[in-house]
BAFI-3210 file (N, C-alpha, C; in Angstrom, 3 decimals, decimal comma, padded with zeros to 6 digits):
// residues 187
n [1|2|3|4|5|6|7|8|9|10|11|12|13|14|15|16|17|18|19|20|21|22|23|24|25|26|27|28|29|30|31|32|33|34|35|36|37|38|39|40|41|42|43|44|45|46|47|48|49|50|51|52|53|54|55|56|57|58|59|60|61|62|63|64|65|66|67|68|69|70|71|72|73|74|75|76|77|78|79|80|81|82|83|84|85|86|87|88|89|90|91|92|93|94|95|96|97|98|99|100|101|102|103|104|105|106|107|108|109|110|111|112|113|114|115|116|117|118|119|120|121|122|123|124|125|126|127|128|129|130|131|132|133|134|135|136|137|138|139|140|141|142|143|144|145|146|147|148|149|150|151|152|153|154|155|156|157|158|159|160|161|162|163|164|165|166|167|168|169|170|171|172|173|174|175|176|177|178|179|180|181|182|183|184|185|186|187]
n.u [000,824|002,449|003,976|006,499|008,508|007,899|009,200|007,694|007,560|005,068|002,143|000,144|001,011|001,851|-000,844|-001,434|000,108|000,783|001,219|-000,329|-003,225|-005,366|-003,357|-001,165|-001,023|001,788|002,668|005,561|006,272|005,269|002,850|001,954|-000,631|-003,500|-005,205|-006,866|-008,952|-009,008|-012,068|-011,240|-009,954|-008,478|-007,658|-005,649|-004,938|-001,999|-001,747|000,498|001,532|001,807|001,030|-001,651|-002,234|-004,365|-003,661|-003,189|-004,922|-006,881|-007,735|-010,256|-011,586|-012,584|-012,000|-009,439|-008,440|-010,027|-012,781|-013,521|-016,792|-017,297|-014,435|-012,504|-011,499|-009,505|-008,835|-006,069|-004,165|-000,791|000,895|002,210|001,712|-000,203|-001,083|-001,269|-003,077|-005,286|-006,267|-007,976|-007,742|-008,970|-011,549|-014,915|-013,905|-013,665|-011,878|-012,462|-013,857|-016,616|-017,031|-017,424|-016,613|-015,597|-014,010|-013,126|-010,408|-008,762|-006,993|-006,612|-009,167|-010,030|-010,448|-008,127|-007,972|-010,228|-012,843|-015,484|-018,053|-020,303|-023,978|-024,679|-022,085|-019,755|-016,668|-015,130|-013,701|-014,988|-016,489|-017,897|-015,743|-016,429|-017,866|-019,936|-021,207|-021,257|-020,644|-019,962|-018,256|-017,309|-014,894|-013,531|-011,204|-010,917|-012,981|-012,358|-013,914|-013,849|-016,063|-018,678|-020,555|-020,779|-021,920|-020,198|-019,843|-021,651|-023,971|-025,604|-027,327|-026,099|-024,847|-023,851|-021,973|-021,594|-019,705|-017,434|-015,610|-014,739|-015,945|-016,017|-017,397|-017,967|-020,484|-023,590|-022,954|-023,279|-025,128|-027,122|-028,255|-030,411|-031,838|-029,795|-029,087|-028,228|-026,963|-025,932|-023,692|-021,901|-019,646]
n.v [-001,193|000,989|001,616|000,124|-002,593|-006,106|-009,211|-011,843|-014,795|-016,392|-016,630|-015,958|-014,359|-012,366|-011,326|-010,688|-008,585|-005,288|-003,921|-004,936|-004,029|-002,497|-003,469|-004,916|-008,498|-010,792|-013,503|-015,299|-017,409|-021,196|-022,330|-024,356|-023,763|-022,301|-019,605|-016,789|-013,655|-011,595|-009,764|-007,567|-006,563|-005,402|-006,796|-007,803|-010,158|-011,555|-013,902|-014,509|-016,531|-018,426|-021,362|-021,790|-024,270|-025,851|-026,534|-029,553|-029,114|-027,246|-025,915|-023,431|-022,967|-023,402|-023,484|-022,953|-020,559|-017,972|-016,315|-013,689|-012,414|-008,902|-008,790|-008,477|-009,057|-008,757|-010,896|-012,116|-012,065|-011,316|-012,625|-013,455|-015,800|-016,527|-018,208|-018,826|-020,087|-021,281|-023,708|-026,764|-029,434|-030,959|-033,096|-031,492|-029,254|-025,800|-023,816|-021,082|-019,633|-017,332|-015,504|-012,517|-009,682|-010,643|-009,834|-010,983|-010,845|-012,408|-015,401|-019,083|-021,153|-024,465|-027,707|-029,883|-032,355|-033,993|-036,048|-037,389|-039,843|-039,490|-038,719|-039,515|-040,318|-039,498|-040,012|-039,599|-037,249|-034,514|-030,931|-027,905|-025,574|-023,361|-020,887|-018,780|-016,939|-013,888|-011,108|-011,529|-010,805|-011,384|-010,650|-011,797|-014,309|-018,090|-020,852|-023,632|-027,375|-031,092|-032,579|-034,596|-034,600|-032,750|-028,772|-026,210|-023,931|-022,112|-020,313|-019,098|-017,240|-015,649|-012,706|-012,666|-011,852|-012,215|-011,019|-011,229|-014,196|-017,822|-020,719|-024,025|-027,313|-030,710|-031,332|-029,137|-025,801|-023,212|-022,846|-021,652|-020,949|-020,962|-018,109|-016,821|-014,009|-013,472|-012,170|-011,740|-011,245|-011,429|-013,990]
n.w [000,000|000,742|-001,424|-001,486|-001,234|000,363|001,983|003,311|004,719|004,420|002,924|004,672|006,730|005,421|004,501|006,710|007,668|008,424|006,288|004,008|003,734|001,940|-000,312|-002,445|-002,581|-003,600|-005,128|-005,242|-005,237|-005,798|-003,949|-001,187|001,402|003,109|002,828|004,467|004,034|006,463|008,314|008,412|006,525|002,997|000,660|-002,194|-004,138|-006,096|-008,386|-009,906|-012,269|-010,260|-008,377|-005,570|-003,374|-001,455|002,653|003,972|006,697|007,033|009,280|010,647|008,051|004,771|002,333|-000,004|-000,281|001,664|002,730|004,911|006,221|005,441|005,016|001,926|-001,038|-004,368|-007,038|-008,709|-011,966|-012,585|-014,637|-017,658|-019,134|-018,116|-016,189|-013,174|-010,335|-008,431|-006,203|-004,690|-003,133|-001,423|-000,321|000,401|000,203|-001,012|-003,970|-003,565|-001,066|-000,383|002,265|002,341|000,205|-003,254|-006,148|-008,913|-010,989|-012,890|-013,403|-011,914|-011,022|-009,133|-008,745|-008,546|-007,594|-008,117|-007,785|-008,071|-009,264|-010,400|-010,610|-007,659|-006,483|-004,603|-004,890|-002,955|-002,964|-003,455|-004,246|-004,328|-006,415|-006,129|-003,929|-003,588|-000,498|-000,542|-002,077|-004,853|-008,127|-011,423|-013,277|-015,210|-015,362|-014,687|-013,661|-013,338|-013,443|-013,526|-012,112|-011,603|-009,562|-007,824|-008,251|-010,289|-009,251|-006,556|-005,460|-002,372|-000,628|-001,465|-003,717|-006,808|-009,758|-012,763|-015,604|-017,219|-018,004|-017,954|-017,657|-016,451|-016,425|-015,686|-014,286|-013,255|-014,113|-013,217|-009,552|-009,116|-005,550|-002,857|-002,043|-003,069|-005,520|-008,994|-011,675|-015,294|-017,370|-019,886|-020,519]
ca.u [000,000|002,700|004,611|007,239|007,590|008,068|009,032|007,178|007,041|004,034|001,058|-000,867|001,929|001,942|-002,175|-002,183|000,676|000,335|001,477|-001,216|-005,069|-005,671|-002,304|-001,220|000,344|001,887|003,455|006,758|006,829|003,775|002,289|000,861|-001,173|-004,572|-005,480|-008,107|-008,764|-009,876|-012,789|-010,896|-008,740|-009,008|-006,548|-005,505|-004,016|-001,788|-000,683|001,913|001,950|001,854|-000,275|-001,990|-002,902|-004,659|-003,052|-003,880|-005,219|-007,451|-008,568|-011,958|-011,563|-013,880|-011,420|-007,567|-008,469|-011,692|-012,870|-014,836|-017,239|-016,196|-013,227|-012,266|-010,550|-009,725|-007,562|-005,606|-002,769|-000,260|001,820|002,027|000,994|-001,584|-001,095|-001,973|-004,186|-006,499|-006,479|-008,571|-007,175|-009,364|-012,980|-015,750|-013,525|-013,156|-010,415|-012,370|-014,768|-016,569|-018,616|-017,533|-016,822|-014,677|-013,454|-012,054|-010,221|-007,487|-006,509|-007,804|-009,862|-009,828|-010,007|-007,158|-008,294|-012,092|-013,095|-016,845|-018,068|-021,561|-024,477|-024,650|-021,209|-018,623|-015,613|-014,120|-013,449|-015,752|-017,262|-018,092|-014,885|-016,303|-018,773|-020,439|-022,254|-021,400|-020,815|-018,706|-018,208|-016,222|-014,659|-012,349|-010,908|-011,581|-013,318|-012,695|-013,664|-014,544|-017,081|-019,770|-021,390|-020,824|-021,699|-018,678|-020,049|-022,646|-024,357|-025,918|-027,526|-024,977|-024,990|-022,884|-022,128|-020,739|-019,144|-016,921|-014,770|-014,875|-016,772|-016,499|-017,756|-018,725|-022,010|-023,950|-021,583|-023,474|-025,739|-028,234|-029,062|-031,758|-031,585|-029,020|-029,136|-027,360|-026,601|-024,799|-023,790|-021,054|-018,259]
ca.v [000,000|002,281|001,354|-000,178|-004,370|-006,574|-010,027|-012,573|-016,449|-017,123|-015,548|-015,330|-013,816|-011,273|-010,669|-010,340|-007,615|-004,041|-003,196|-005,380|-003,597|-001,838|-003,650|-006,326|-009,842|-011,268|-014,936|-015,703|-019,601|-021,712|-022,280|-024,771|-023,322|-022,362|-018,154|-016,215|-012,524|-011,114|-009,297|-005,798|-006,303|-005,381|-007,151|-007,974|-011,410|-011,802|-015,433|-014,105|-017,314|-019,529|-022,283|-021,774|-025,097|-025,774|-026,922|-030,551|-028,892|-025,458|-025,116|-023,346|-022,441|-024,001|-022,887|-022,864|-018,828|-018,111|-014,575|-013,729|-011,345|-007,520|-008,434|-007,973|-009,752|-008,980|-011,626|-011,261|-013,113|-010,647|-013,497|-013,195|-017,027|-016,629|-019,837|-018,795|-020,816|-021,860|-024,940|-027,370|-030,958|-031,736|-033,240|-030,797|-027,587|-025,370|-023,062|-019,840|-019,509|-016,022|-014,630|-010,732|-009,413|-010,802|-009,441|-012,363|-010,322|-012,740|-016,564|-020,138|-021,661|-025,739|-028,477|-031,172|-034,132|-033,827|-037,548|-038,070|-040,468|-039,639|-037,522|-040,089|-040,941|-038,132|-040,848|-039,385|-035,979|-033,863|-030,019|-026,759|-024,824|-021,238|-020,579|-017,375|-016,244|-012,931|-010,460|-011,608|-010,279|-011,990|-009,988|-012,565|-015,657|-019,112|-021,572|-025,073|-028,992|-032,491|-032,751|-035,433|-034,325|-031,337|-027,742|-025,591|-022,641|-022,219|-018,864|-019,575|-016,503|-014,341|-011,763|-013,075|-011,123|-012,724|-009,991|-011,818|-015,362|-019,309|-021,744|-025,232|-028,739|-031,810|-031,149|-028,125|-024,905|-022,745|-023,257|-019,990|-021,685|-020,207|-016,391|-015,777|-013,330|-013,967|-011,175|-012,636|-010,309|-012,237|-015,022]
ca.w [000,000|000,559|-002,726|-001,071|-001,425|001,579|001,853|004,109|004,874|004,221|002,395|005,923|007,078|004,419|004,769|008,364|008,066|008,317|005,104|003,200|003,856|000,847|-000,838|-003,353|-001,882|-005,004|-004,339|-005,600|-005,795|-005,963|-002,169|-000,225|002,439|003,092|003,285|004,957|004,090|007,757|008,213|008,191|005,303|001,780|-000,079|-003,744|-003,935|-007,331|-008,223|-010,241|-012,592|-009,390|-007,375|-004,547|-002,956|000,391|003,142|004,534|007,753|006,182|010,498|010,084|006,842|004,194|001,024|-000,050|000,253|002,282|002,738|005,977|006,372|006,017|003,659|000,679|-002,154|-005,352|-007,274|-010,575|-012,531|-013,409|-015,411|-019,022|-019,317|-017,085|-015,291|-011,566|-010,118|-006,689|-006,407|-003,442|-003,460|-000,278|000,303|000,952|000,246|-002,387|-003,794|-003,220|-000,528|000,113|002,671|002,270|-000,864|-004,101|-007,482|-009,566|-012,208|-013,984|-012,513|-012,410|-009,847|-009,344|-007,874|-009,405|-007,068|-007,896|-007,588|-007,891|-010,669|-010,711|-009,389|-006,320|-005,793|-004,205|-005,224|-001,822|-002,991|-004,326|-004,129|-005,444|-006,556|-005,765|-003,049|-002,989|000,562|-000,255|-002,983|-005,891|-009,706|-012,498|-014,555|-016,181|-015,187|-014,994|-013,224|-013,786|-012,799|-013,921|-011,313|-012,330|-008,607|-007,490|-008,847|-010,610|-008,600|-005,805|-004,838|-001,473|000,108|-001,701|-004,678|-007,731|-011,427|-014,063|-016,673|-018,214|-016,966|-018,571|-016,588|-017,084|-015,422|-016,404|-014,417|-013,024|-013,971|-011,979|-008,758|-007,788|-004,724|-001,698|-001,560|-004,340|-006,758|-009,640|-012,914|-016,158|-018,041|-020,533|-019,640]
c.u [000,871|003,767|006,031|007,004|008,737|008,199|008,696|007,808|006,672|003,206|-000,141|-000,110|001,674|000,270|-002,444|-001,128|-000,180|000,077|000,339|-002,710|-004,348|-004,235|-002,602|-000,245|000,451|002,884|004,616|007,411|005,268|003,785|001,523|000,449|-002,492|-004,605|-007,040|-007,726|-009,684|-010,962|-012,699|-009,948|-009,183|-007,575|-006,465|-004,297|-003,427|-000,934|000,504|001,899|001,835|000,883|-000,266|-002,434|-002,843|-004,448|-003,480|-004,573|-005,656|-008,313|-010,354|-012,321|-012,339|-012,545|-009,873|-007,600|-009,942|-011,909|-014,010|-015,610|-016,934|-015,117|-013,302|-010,937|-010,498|-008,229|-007,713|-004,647|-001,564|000,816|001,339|001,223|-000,385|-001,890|-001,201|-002,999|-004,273|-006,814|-007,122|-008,413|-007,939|-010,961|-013,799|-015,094|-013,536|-012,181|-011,057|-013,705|-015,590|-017,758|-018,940|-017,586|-015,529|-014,651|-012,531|-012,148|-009,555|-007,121|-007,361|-008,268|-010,112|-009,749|-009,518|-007,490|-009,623|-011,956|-014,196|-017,143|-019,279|-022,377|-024,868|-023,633|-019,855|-016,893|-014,443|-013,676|-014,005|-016,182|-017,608|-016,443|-015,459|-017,568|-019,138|-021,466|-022,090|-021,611|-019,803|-019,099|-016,683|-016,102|-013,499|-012,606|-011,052|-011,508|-013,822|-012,492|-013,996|-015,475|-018,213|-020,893|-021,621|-020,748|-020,297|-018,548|-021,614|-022,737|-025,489|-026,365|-026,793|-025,569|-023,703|-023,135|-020,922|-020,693|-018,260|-016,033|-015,197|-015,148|-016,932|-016,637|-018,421|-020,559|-022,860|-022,917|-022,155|-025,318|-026,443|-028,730|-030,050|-030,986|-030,622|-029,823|-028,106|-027,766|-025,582|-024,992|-022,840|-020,328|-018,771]
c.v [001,261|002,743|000,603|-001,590|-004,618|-007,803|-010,729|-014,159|-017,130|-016,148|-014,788|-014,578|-012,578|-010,530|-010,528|-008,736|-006,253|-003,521|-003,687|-004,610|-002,396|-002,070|-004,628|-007,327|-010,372|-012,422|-015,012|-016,810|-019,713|-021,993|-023,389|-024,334|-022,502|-020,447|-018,060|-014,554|-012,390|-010,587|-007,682|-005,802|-006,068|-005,641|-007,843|-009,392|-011,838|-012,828|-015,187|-015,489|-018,836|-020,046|-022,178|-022,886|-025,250|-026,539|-028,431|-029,891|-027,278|-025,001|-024,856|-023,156|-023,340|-024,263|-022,758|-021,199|-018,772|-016,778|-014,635|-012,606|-010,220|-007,526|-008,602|-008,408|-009,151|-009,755|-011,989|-012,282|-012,470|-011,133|-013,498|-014,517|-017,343|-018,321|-019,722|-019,131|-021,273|-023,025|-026,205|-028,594|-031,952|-032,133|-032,407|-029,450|-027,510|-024,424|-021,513|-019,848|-018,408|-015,833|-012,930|-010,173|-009,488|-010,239|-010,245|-011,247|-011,516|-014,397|-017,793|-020,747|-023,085|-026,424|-029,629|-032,559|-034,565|-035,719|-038,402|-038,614|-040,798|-039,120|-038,473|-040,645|-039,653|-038,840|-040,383|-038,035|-034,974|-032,282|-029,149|-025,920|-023,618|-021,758|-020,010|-017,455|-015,369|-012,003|-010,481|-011,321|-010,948|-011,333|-010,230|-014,015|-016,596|-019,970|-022,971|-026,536|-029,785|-032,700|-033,345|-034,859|-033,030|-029,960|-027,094|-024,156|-022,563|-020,824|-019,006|-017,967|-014,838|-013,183|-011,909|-012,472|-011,327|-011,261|-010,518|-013,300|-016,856|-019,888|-022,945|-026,544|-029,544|-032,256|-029,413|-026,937|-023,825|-022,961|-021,933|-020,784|-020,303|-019,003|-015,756|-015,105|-013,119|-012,844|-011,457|-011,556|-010,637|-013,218|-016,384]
c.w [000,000|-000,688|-002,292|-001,504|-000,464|001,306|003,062|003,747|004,419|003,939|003,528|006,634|006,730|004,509|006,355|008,562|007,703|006,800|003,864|002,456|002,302|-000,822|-001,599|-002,578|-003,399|-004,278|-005,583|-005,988|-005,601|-004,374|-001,524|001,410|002,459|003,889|003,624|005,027|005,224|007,394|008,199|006,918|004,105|000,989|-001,481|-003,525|-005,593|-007,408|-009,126|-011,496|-011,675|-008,969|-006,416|-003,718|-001,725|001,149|003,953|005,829|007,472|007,547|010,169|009,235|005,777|002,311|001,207|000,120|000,864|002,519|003,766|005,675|006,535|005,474|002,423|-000,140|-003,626|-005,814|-008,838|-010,597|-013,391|-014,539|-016,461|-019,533|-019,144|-017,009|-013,807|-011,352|-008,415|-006,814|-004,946|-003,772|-002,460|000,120|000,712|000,966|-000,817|-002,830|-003,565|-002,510|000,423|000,531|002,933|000,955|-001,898|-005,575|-008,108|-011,328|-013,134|-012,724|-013,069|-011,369|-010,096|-008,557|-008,487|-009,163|-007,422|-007,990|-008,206|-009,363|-011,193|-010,019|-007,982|-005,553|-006,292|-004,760|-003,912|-001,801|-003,789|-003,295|-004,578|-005,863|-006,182|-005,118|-002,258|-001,545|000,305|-001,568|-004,048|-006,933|-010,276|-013,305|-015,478|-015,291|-015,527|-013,935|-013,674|-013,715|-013,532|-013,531|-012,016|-010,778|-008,370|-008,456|-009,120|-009,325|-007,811|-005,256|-004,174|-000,624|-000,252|-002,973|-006,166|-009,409|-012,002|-015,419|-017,443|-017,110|-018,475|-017,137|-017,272|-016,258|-016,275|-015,669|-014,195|-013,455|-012,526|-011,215|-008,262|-006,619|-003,773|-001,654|-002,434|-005,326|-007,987|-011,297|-013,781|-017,157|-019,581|-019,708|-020,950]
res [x|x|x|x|x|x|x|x|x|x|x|x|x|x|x|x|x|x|x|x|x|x|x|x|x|x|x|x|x|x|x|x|x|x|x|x|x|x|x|x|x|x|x|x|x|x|x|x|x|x|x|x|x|x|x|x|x|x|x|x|x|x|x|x|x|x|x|x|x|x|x|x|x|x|x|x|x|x|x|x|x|x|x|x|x|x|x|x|x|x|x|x|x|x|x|x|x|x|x|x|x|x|x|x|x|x|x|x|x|x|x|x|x|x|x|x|x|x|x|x|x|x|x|x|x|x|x|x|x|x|x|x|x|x|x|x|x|x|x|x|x|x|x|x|x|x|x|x|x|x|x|x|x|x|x|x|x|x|x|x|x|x|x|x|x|x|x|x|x|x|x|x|x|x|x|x|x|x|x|x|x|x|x|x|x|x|x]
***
């Protein structure tokens, strides 16, 4: 935030510091470990080219990034390739899970292990890759699984606008569930 660049640890490291709220964390190697933007933060998470994957042990966290209430994400791929990617390798999580408010400019969202091999059988690892409670807009990216079970994207109570992005699954892509509101505007 104050134009300066800082090096951290670890990416929770780096979003819990001072220097983050209203900043960019940009990762440097690919990552395993499991983020949470607080509920006071407003932070810009750029994979740079790299993988984000979530940590065998994601605590209370639901998502390889999870966004609580009251924060604020927006996440980009400033790599020329554009190969940065979110990735959830674990049963019942997904790689982006928001209950404050997200901006998915540029990246890829995924889950590599997906498992399930049919709409009644989870094959052990199955879920939604994105799962709005709160207020997200796509204005790029991509979101994308195999998933024979589970939705690509679930908007659960939240407020979700598609503007532009790729969405792809081998079942549901996206899920308006109870109380969403959902605005498609391209993608």
């Amino acid at each position: 935030a104050d134009g300066r660049t800082y090096s951290f640890s670890s990416v929770m490291d780096a979003v819990n510091s001072e220097h983050s709220n209203n900043g960019t964390v940009q990762l440097t190697q690919s990552v395993t470990e499991s983020v949470t933007i607080p509920a006071d933060k407003t932070v810009t998470l750029d994979l740079a080219g790299h993988t984000l994957t979530n940590a065998d042990d994601l605590g209370s966290a639901q998502g390889t990034v999870t966004v609580e209430k009251g924060g604020a994400l927006t996440l980009t791929d400033s790599s020329e390739a554009g190969t940065g990617t979110v990735d959830s390798t674990k049963h019942g999580t997904g790689a982006l899970v928001n209950y404050g408010t997200v901006t998915v400019e540029s990246g890829t969202l995924t889950r590599s292990k997906e498992a399930s091999k049919s709409p009644t059988d989870n094959g052990g690892n199955s879920w939604y890759v994105v799962d709005n409670q709160g207020t997200m807009t796509f204005d790029g990216g991509k979101v994308i699984n195999d998933s024979k079970l589970s939705s690509l994207i679930r908007n659960l109570n939240g407020t979700l606008t598609i503007n532009a992005g790729t969405f792809e699954n081998d079942f549901i892509a996206l899920k308006n569930d109870d109380g969403g509101t959902l605005n498609v505007a391209g993608g």
